[in-house]
N, C-alpha and C positions, 0 to 999 in steps of 0.2 A: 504494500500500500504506500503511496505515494507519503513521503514527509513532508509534505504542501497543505493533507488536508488538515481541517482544527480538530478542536478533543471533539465537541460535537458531532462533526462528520466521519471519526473514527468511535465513538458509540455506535452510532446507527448504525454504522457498518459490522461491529462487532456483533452486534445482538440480530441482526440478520441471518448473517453469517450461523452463530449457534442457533438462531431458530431452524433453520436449516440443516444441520448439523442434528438436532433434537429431530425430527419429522423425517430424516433420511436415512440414520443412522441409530439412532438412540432410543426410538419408539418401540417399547413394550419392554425392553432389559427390565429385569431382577433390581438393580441397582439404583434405576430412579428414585427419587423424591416426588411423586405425584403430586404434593403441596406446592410446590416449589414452580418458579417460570424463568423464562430467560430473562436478563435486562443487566444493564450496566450502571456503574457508582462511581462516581468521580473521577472522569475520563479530565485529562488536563494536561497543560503542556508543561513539560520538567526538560529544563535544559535544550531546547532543541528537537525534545521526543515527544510523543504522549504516552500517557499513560493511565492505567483507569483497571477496574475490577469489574470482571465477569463473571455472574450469578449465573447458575445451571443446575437442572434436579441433579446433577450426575457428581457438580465440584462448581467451585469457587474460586479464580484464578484472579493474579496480578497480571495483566497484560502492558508488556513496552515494545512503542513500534520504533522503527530505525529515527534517524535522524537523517539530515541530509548528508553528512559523514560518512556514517555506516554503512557499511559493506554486508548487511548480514545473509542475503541472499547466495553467500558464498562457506557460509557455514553448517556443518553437518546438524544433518537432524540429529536433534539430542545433546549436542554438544551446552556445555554450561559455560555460565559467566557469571560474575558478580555486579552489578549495579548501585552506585550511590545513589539513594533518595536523601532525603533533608534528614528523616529517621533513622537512618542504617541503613545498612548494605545488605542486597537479596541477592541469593544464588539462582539466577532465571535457567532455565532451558529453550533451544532455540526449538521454534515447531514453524511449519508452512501449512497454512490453511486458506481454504477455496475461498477467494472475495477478501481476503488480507494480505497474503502473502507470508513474506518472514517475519516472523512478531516472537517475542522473547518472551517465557512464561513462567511463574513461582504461582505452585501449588499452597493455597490458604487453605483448605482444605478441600476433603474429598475422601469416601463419598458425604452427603451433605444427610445423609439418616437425621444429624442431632437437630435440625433444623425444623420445630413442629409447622410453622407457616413462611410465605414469603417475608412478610413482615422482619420477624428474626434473622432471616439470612439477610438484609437489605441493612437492617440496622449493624449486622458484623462487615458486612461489607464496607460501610460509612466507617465506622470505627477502623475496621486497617487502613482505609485511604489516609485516616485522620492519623494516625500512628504513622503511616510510610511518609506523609507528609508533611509531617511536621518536626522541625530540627528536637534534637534531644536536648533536657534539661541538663544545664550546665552543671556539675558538681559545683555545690555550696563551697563557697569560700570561707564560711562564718565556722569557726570550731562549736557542735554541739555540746560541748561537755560545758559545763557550768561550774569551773576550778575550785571556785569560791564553797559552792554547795558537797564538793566532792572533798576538799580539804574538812569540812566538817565532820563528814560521814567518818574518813580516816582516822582523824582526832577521835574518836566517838564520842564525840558532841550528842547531845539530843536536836532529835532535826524532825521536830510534827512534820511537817509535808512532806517525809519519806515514811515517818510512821503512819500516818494514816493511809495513807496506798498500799501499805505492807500489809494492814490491818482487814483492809478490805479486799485480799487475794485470796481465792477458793484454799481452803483448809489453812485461814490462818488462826481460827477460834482452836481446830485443837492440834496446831503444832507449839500455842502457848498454852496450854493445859498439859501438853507432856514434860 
């Protein structure tokens, strides 16, 4: 598929594609999710690419299409790679499919059983987009420890606000009665 079109025009394309894909090939398996339909989640452009997540009764995929760079039309079916998003990095495989072309794939899961309605796979779908796309929290700079409060505990100072949280952890009535 051309890396000309937008995320928009590579939805469409995408959920065609697997409605087709579902009615050609995938009608009547064992393995479906009969609750479940095709459609896509936050297809959008990253870097040069698109990229976006495809709902299926069958699995739930991260899809990335080339960029105009990429060469991936010259890569072995199956062949992996890893991919930075803003979230981390995913180990995609490459696959060619009818009405897309080469597009690069990581399995979110599959098959999609734990999924009682669409609803639920749409909202996990949103949620990885939101996770792949969204940079990771920066380790706190701040030291959690409270010196001051921990110098006490050391000293064995009386310190109410450690005692009373002690106080109120399951079986702390009778590990003070033994």
């Amino acid at each position: 598929m051309s890396a000309t079109l937008s995320a928009e025009q590579c939805a469409a394309r995408v959920e065609a594609a697997f409605e087709r894909i579902l009615r050609e090939q995938m009608a009547g398996l064992p393995l479906l999710n009969n609750e479940l339909a095709v459609a896509t989640v936050g297809f959008q452009n990253l870097d040069g690419r698109v990229a976006g997540v495809v709902v299926t009764p069958w699995m739930m995929s991260l899809l990335l299409f080339p960029g105009p760079a990429d060469q991936w039309e010259t890569l072995a079916l199956g062949s992996k790679e890893s991919f930075a998003f803003p979230g981390g990095a995913y180990r995609c495989m490459s696959n060619t499919i009818d009405g897309l072309g080469t597009v690069m794939m990581y399995s979110v899961h599959s098959p999609m059983r734990a999924f009682p309605n669409q609803e639920s796979a749409l909202a996990e779908a949103a949620g990885f987009v939101a996770r792949a796309m969204t940079p990771a929290a920066q380790a706190s700079v701040e030291d959690p420890v409270n010196e001051e409060l921990l110098g006490r505990i050391l000293r064995g100072e009386n310190v109410p606000e450690v005692e009373a949280v002690v106080a109120n952890l399951p079986g702390a009535e009778s590990s003070a009665q033994a």
